[in-house]
N, C-alpha and C positions, 0 to 999 in steps of 0.2 A: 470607498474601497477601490485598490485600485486595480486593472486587470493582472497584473504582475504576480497576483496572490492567488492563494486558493486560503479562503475561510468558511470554517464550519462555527456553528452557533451549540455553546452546550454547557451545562452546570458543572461550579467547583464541586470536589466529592471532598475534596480532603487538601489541607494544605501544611507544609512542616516548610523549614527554613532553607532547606536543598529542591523540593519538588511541587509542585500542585499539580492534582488527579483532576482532568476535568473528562467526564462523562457527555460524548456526542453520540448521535442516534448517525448512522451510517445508511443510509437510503440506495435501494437500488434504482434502477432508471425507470424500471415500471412501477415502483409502490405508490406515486402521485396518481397511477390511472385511474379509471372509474371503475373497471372492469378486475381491478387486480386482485379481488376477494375471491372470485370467481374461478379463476385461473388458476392461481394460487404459486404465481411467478413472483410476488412485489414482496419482498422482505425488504426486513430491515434489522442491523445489527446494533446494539449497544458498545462502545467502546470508549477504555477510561486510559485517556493520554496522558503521559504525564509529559511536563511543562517546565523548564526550569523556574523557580522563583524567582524575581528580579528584586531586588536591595528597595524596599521602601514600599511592598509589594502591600496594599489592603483588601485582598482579595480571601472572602470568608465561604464556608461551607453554604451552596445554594446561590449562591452568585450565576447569573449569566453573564458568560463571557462572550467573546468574539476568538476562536483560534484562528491563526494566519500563517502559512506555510509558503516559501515564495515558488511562483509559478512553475518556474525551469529544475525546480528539486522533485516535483510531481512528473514533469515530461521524464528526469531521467529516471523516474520510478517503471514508468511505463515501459522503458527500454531495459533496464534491470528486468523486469516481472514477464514482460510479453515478447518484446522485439528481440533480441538476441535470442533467447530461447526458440525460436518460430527458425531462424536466420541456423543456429545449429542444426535443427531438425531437419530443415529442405537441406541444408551442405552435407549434413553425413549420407541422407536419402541418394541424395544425387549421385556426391563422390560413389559409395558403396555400386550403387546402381550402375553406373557407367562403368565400374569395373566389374560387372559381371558377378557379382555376389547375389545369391538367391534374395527373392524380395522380406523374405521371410528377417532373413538374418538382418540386411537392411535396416529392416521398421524395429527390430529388438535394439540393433547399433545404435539407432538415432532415439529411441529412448531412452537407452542408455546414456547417451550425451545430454541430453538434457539431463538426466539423475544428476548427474557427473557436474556442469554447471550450478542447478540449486543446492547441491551439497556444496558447493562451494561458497556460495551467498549465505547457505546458512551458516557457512565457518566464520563469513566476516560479517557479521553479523553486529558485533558491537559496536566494529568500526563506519560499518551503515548507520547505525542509528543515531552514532556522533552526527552526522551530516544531516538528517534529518531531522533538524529539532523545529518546532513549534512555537510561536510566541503570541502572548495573550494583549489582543488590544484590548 
């Protein structure tokens, strides 16, 4: 495998001539700990990806597969998901602030801009998920 990817390991659920459902367990950074029962931070989520079918595809219900996602589609997730959002937050905080706008109204603005942002991600929405597609080694 090479560093260029991100792969997750997880079972076909289902597969038809357009799509196959594979089912990964989604781990957060604590649920390997020892202590994570305790705490009660270490989840983990279930999730059923779907996959395009590739032409000649033998991949049956209960298979484990390998998913593969290329590296730099993951980084621009993080900057979709985290970094521009964070980047409008401080700009409206600031702009606002420096012009002498109560901090009250500020911290409403700059949430507001973020709304305003993931309302928009969620408009393109489809056309994201074109770009982030999946494929089964």
């Amino acid at each position: 495998m090479k560093k260029e990817e991100i792969s997750h390991i997880g079972k076909v659920v289902s597969v038809n001539p357009l799509t196959t459902a594979v089912k990964i367990i989604s781990e957060s950074a604590c649920a390997s700990c020892h202590a994570a029962g305790l705490c009660g931070m270490g989840e983990y989520k279930e999730k059923v990806i779907e996959v395009p079918t590739s032409p000649g595809s033998r991949h049956e219900e209960g298979d484990e597969v390998t998913l593969v996602l290329k590296a730099t589609m993951g980084l621009k997730a993080v900057w979709l998901s985290y970094v521009i959002p964070v980047i409008i937050l401080m700009a409206v905080i600031l702009l606002l602030g420096a012009s002498g706008v109560p901090e009250l109204v500020s911290g409403l603005a700059a949430i507001a801009g973020v709304a305003v942002y993931y309302f928009g991600l969620w408009l393109f929405r489809d056309r994201l998920k074109d770009e982030y597609v999946f494929t089964i080694k």
